[in-house]
Backbone of each chain as nested JSON, in Angstrom:
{
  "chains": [
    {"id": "A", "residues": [
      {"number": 1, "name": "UNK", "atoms": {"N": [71.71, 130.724, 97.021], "CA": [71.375, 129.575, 96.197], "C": [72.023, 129.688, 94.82]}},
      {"number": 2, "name": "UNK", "atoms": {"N": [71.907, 130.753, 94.195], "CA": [72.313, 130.717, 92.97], "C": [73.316, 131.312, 92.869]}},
      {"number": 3, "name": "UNK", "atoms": {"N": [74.724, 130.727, 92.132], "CA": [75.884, 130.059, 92.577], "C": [76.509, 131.231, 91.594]}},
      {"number": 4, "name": "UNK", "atoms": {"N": [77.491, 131.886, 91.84], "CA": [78.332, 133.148, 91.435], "C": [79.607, 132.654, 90.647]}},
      {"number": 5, "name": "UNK", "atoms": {"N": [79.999, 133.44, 89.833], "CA": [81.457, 132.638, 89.541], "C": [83.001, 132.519, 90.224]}},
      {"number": 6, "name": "UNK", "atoms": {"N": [82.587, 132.496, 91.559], "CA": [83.322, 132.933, 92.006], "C": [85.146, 132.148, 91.925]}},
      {"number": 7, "name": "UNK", "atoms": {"N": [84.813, 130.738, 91.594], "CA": [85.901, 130.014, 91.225], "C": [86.046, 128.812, 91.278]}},
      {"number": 8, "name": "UNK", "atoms": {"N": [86.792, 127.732, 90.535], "CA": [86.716, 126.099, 90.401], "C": [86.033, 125.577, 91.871]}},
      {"number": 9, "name": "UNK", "atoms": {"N": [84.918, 124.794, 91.207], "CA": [84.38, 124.336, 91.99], "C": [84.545, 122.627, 91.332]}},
      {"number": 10, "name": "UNK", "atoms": {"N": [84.401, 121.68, 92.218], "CA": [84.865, 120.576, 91.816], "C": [84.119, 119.795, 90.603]}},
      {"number": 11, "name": "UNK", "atoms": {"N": [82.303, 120.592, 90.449], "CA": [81.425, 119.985, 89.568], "C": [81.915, 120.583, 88.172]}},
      {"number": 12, "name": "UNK", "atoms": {"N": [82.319, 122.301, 88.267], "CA": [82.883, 122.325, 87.171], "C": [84.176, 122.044, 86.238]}},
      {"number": 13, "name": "UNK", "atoms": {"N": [85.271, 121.641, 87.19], "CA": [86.077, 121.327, 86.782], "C": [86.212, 119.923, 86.275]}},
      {"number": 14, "name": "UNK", "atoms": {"N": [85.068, 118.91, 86.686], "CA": [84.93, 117.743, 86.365], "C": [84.272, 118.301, 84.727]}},
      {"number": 15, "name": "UNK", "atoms": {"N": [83.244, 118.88, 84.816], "CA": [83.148, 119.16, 83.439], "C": [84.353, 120.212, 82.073]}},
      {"number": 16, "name": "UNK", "atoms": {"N": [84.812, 120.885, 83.098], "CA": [85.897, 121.429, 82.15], "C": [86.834, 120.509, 81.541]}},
      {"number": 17, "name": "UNK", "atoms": {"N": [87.811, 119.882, 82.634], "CA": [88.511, 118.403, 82.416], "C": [88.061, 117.652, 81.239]}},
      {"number": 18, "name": "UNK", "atoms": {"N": [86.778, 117.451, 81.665], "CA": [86.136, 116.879, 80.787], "C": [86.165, 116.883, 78.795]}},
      {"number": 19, "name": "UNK", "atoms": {"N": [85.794, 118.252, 78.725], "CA": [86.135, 119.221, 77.801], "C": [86.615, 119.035, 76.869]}},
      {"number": 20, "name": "UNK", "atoms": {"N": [87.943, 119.73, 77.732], "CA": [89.654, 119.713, 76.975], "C": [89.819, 118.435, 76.395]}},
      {"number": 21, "name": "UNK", "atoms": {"N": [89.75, 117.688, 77.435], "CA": [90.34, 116.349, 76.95], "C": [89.492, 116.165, 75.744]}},
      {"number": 22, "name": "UNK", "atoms": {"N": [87.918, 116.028, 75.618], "CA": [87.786, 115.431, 74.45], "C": [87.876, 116.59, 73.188]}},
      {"number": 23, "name": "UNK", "atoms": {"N": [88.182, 117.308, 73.378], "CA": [88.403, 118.34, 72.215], "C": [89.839, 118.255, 71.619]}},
      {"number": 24, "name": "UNK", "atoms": {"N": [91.158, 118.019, 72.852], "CA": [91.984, 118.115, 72.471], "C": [92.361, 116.486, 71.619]}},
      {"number": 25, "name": "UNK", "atoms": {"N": [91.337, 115.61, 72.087], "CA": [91.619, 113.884, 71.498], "C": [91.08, 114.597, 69.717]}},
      {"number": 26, "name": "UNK", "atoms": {"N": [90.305, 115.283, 69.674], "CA": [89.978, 115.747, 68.392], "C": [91.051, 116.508, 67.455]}},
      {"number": 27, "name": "UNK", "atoms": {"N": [91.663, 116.893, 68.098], "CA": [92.951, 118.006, 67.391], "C": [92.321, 119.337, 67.309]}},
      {"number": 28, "name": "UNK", "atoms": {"N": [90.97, 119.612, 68.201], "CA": [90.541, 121.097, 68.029], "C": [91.284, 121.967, 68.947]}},
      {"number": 29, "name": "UNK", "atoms": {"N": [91.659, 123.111, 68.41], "CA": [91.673, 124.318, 68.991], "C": [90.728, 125.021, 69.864]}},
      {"number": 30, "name": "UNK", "atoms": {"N": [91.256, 125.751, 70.444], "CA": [89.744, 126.29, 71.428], "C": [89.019, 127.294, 70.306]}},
      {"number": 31, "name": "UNK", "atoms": {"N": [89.578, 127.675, 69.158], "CA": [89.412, 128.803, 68.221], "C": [88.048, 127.483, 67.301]}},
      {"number": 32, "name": "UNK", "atoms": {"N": [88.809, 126.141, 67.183], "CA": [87.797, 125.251, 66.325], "C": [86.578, 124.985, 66.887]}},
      {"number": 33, "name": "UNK", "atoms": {"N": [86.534, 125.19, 68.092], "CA": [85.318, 124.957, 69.124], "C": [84.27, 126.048, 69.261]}},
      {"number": 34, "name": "UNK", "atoms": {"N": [85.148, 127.211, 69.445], "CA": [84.242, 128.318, 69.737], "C": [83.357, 128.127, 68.225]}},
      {"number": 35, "name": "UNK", "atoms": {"N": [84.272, 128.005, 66.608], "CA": [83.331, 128.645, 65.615], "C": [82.409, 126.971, 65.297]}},
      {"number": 36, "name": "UNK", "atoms": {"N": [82.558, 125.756, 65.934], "CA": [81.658, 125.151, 65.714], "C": [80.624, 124.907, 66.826]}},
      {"number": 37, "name": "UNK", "atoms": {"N": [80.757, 125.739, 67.776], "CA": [79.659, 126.045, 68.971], "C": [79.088, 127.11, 68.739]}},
      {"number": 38, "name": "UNK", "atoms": {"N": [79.775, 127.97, 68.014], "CA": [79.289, 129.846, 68.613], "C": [79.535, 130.314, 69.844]}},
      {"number": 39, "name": "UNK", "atoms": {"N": [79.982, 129.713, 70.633], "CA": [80.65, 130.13, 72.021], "C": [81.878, 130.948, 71.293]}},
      {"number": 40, "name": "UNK", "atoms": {"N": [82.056, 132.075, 72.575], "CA": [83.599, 132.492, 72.746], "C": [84.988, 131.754, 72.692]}},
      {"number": 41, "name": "UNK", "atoms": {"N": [85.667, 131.899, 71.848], "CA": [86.659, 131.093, 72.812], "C": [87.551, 130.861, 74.266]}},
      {"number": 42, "name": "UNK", "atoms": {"N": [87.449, 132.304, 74.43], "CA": [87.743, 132.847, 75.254], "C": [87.129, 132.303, 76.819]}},
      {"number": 43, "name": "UNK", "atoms": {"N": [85.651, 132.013, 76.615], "CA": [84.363, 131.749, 77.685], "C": [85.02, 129.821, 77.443]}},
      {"number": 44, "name": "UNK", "atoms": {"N": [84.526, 129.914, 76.595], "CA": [85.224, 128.172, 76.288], "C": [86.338, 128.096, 77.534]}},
      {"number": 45, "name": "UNK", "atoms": {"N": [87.793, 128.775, 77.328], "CA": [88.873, 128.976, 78.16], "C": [88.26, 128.795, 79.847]}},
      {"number": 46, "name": "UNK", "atoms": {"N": [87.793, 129.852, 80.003], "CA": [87.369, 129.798, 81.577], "C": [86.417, 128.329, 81.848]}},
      {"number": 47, "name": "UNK", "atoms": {"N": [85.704, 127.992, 81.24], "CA": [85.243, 126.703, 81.305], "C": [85.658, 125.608, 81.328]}},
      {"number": 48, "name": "UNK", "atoms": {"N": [86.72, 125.384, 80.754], "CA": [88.052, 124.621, 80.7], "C": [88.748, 124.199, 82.253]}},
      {"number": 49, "name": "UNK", "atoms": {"N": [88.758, 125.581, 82.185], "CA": [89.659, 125.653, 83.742], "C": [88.537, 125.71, 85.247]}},
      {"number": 50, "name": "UNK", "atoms": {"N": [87.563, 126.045, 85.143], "CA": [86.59, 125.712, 86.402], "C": [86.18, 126.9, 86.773]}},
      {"number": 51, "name": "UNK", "atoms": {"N": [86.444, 127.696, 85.724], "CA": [86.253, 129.311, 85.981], "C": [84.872, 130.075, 85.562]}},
      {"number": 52, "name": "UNK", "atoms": {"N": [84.013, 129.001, 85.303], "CA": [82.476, 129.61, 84.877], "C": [81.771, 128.501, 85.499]}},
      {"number": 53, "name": "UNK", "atoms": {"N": [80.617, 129.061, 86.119], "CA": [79.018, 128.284, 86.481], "C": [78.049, 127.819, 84.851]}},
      {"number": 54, "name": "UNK", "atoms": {"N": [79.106, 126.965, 84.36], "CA": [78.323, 127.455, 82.497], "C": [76.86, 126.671, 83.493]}},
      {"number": 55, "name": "UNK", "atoms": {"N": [75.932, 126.928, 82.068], "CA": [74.585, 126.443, 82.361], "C": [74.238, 125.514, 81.524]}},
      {"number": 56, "name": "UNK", "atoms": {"N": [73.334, 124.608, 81.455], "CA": [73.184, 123.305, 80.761], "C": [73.153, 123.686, 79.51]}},
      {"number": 57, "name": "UNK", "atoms": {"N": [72.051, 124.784, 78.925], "CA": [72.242, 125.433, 77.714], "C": [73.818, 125.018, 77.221]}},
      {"number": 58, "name": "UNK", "atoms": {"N": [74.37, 125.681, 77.568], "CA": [75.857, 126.096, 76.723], "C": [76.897, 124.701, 77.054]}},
      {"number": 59, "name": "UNK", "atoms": {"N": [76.588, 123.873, 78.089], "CA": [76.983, 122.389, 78.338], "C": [76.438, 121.418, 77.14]}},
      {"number": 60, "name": "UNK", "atoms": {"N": [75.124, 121.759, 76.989], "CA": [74.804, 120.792, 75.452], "C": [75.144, 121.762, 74.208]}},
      {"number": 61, "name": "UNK", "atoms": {"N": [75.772, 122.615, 73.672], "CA": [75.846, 123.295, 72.851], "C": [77.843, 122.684, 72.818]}},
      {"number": 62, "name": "UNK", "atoms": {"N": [78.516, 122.696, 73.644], "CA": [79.52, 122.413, 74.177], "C": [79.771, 121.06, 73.811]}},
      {"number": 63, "name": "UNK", "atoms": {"N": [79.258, 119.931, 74.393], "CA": [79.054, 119.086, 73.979], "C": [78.908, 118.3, 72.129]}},
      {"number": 64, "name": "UNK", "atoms": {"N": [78.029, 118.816, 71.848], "CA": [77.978, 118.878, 70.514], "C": [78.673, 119.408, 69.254]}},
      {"number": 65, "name": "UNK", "atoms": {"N": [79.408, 120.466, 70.155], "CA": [81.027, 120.884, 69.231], "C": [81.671, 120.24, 69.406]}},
      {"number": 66, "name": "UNK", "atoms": {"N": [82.042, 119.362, 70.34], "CA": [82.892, 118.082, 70.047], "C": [82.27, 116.89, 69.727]}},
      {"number": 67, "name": "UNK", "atoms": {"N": [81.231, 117.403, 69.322], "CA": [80.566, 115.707, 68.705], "C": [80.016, 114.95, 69.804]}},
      {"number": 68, "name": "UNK", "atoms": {"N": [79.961, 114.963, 70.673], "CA": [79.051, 114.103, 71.877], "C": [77.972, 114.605, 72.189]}},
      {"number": 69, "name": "UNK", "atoms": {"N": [76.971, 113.635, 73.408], "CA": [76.226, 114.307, 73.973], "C": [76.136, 114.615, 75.403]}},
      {"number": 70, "name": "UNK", "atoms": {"N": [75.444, 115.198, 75.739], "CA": [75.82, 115.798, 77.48], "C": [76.203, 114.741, 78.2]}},
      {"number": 71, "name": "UNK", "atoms": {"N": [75.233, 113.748, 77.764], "CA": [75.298, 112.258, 79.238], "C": [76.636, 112.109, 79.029]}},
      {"number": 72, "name": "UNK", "atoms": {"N": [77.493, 112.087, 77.546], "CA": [78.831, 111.307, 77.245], "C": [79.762, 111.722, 77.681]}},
      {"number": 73, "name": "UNK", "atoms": {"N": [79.136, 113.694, 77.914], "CA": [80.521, 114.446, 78.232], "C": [80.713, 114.28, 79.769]}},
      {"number": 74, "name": "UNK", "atoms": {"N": [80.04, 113.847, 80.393], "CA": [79.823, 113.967, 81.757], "C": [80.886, 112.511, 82.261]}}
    ]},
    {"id": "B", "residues": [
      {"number": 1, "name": "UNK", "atoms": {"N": [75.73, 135.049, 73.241], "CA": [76.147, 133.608, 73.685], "C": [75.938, 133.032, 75.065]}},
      {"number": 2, "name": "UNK", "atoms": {"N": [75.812, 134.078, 76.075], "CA": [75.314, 133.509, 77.65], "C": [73.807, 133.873, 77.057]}},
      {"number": 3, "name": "UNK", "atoms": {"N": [72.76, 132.431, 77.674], "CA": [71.803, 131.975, 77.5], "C": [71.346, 132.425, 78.701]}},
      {"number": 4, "name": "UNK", "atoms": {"N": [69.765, 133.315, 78.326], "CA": [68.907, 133.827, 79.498], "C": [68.129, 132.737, 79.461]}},
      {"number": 5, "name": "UNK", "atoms": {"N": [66.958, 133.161, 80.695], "CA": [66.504, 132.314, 80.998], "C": [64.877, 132.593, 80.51]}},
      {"number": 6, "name": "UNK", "atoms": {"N": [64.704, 132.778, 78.661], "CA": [63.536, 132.501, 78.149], "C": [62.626, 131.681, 77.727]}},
      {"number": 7, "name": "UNK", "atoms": {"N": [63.187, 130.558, 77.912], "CA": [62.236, 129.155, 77.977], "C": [62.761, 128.033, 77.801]}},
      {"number": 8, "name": "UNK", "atoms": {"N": [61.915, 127.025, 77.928], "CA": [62.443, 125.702, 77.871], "C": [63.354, 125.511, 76.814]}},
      {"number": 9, "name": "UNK", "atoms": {"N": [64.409, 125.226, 76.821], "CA": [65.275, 124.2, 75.289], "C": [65.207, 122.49, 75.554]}},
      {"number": 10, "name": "UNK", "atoms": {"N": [65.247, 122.246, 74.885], "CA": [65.457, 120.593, 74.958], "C": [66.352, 120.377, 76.084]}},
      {"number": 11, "name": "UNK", "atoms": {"N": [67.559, 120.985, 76.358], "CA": [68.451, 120.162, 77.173], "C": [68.312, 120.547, 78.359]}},
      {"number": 12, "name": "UNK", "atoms": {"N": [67.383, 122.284, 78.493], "CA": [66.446, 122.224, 79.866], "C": [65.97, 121.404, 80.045]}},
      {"number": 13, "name": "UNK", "atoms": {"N": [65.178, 121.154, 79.429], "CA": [63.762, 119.86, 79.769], "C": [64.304, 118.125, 79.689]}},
      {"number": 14, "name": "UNK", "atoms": {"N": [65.35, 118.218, 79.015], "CA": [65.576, 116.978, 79.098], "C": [66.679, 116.804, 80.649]}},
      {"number": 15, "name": "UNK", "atoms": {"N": [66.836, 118.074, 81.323], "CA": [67.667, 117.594, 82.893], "C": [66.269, 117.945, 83.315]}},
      {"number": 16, "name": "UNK", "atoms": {"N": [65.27, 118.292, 83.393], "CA": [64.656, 118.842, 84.023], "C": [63.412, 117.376, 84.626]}},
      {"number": 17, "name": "UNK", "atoms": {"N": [63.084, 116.823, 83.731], "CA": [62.356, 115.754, 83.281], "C": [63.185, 114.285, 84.022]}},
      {"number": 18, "name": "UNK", "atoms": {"N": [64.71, 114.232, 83.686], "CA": [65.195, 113.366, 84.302], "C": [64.972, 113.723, 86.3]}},
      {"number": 19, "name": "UNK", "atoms": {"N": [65.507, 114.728, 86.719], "CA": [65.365, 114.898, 87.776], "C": [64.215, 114.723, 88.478]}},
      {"number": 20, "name": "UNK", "atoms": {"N": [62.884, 115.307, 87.652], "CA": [61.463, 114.912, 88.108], "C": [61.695, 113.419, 88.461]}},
      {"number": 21, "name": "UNK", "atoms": {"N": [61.919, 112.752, 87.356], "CA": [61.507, 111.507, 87.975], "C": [62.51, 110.645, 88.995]}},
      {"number": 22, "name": "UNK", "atoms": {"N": [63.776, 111.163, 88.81], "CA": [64.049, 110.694, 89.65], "C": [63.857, 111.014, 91.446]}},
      {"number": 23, "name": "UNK", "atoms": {"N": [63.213, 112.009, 91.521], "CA": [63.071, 112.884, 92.466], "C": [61.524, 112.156, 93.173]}},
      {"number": 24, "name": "UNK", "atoms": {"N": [60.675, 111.737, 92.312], "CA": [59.659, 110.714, 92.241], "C": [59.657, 109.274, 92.764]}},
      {"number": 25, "name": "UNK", "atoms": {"N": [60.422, 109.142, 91.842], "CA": [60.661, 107.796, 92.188], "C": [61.409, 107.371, 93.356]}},
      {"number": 26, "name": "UNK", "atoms": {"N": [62.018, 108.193, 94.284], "CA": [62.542, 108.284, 95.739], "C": [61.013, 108.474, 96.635]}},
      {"number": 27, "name": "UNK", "atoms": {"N": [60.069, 109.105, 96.061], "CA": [58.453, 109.609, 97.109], "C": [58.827, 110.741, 97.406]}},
      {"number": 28, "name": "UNK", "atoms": {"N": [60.132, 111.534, 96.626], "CA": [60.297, 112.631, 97.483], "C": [59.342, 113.972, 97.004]}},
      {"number": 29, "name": "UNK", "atoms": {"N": [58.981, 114.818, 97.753], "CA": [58.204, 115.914, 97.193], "C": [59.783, 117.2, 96.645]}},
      {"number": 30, "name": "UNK", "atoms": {"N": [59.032, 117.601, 95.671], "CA": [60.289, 119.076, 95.984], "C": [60.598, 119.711, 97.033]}},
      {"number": 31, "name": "UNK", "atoms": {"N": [59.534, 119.843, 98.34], "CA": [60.109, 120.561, 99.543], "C": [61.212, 119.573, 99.852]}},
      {"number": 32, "name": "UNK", "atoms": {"N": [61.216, 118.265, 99.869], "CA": [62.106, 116.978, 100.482], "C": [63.718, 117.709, 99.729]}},
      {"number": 33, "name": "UNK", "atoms": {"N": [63.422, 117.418, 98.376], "CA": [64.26, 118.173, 97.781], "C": [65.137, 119.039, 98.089]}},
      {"number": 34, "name": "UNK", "atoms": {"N": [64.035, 120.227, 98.19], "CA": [65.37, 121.494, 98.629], "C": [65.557, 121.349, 99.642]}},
      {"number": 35, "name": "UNK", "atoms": {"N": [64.798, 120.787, 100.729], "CA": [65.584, 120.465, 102.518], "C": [66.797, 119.623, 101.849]}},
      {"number": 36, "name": "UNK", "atoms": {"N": [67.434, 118.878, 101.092], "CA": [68.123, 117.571, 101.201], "C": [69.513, 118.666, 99.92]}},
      {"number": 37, "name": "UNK", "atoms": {"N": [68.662, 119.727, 99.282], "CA": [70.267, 120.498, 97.759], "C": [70.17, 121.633, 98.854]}},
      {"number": 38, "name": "UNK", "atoms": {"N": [69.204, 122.437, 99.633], "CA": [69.512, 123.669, 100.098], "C": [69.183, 124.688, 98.882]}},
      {"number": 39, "name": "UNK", "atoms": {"N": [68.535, 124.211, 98.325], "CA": [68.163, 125.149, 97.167], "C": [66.173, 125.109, 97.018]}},
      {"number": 40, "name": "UNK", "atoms": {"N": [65.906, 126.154, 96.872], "CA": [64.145, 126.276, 97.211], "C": [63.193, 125.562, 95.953]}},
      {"number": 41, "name": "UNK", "atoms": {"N": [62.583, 125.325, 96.89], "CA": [61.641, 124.538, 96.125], "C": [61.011, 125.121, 95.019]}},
      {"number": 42, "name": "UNK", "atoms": {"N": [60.821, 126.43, 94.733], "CA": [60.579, 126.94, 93.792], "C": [61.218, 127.379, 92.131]}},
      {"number": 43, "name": "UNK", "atoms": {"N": [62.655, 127.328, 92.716], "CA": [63.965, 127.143, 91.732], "C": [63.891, 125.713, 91.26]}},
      {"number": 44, "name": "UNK", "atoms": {"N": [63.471, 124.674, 92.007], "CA": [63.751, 123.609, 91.972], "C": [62.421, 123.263, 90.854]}},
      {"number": 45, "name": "UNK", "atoms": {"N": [61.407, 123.487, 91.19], "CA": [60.066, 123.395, 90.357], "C": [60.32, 123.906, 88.737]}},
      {"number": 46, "name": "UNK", "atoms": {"N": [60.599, 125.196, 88.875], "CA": [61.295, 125.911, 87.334], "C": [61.938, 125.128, 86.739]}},
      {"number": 47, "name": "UNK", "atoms": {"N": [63.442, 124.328, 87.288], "CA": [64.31, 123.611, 86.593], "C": [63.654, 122.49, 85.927]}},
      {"number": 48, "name": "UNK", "atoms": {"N": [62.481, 121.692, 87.006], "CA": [61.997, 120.384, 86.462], "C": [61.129, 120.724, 84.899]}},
      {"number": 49, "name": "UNK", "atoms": {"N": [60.535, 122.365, 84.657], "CA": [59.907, 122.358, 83.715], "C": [60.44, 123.164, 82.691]}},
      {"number": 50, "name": "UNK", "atoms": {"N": [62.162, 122.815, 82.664], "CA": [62.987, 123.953, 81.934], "C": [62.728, 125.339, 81.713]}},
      {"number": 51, "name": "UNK", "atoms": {"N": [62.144, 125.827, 82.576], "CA": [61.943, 127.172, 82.863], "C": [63.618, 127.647, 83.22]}},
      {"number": 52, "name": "UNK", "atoms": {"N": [64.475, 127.275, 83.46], "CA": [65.844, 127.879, 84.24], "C": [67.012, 127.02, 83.622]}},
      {"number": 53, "name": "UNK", "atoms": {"N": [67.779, 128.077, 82.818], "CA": [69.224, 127.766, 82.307], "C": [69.951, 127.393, 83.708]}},
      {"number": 54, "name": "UNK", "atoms": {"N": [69.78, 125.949, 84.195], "CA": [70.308, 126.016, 85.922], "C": [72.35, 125.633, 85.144]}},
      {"number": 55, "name": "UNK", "atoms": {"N": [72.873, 126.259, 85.732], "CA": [73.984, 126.115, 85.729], "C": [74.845, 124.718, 86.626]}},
      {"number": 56, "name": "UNK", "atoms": {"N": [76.103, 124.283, 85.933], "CA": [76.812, 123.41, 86.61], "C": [76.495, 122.494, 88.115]}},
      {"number": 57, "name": "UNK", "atoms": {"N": [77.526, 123.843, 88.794], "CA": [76.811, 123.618, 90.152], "C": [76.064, 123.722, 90.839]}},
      {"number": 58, "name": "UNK", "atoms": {"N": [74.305, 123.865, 90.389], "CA": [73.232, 123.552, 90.781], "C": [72.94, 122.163, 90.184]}},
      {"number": 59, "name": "UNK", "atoms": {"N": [73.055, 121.816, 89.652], "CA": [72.977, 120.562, 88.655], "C": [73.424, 119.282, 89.462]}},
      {"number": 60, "name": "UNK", "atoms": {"N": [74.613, 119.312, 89.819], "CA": [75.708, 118.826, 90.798], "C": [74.61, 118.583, 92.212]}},
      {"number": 61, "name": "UNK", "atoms": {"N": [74.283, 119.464, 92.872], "CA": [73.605, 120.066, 93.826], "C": [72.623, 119.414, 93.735]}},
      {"number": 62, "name": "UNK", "atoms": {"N": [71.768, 119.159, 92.782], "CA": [70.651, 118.641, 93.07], "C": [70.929, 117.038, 92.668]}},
      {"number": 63, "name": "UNK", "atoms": {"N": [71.786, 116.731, 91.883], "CA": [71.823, 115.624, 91.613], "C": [72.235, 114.69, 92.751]}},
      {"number": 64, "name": "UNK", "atoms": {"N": [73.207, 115.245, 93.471], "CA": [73.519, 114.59, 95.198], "C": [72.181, 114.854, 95.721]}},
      {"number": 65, "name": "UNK", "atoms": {"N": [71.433, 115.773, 95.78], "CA": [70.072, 115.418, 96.719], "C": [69.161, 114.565, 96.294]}},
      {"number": 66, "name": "UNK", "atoms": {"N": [69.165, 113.851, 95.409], "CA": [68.617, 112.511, 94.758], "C": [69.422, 111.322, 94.612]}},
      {"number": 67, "name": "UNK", "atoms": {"N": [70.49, 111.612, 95.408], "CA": [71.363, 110.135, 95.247], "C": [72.131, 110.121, 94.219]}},
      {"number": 68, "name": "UNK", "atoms": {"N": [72.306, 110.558, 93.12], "CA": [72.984, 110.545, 92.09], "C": [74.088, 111.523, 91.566]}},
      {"number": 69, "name": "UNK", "atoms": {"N": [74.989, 110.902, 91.349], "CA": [76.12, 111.613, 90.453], "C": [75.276, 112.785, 89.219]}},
      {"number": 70, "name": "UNK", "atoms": {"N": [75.754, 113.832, 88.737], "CA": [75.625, 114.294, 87.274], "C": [75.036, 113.582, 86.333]}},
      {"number": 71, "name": "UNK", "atoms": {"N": [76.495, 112.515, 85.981], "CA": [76.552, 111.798, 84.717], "C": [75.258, 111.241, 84.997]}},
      {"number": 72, "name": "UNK", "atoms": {"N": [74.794, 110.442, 86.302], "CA": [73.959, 109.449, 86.899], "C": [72.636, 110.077, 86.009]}},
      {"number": 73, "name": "UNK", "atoms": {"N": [72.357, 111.498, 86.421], "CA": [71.161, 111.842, 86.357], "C": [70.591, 112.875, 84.586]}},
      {"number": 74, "name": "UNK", "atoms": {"N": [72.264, 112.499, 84.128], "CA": [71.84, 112.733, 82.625], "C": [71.065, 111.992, 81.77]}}
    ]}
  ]
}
């Protein structure tokens, strides 16, 4: 049941996609994201690409470094 | 920066709360539930009361076992 990281899965990559794009419509860096989230940038990166199970926690924290909210980022 | 699973946050409870009702408002019980995501009714109970940082693709997962997209059920 509870889902491993094992690699892009289509729900996260809809949210990674997601992401980039509105971060990069911002002119942020993944470096501008991490220090206005407190996320990694690095973790940011794999999230990006479909490479983490993130959890809603860090999806609304995510969200809100680019200025939206979860429903918007979705 | 990875978020355990010590209690409700708002954006627990605010997927958690949406899913209740929509999960309701079908007549479905949580057993209906996890027969329909494959995920137990007891995981499923936690999430509705933000007890559980549920990640991406559980999110996904349950949101198809209520008929709804993600975005749908943000």
């Amino acid at each position: 049941m509870a889902k491993t990281n094992k690699g892009p899965t289509e729900s996260r990559l809809t949210f990674g996609r997601r992401l980039r794009e509105e971060r990069q419509k911002r002119g942020m860096t993944l470096e501008d994201l991490a220090e206005a989230s407190g996320i990694t940038w690095s973790y940011i990166a794999q999230v990006e690409v479909g490479r983490r199970n993130v959890g809603v926690d860090n999806m609304h924290v995510l969200a809100q470094g680019v200025g939206l909210t979860l429903r918007d980022l979705l």
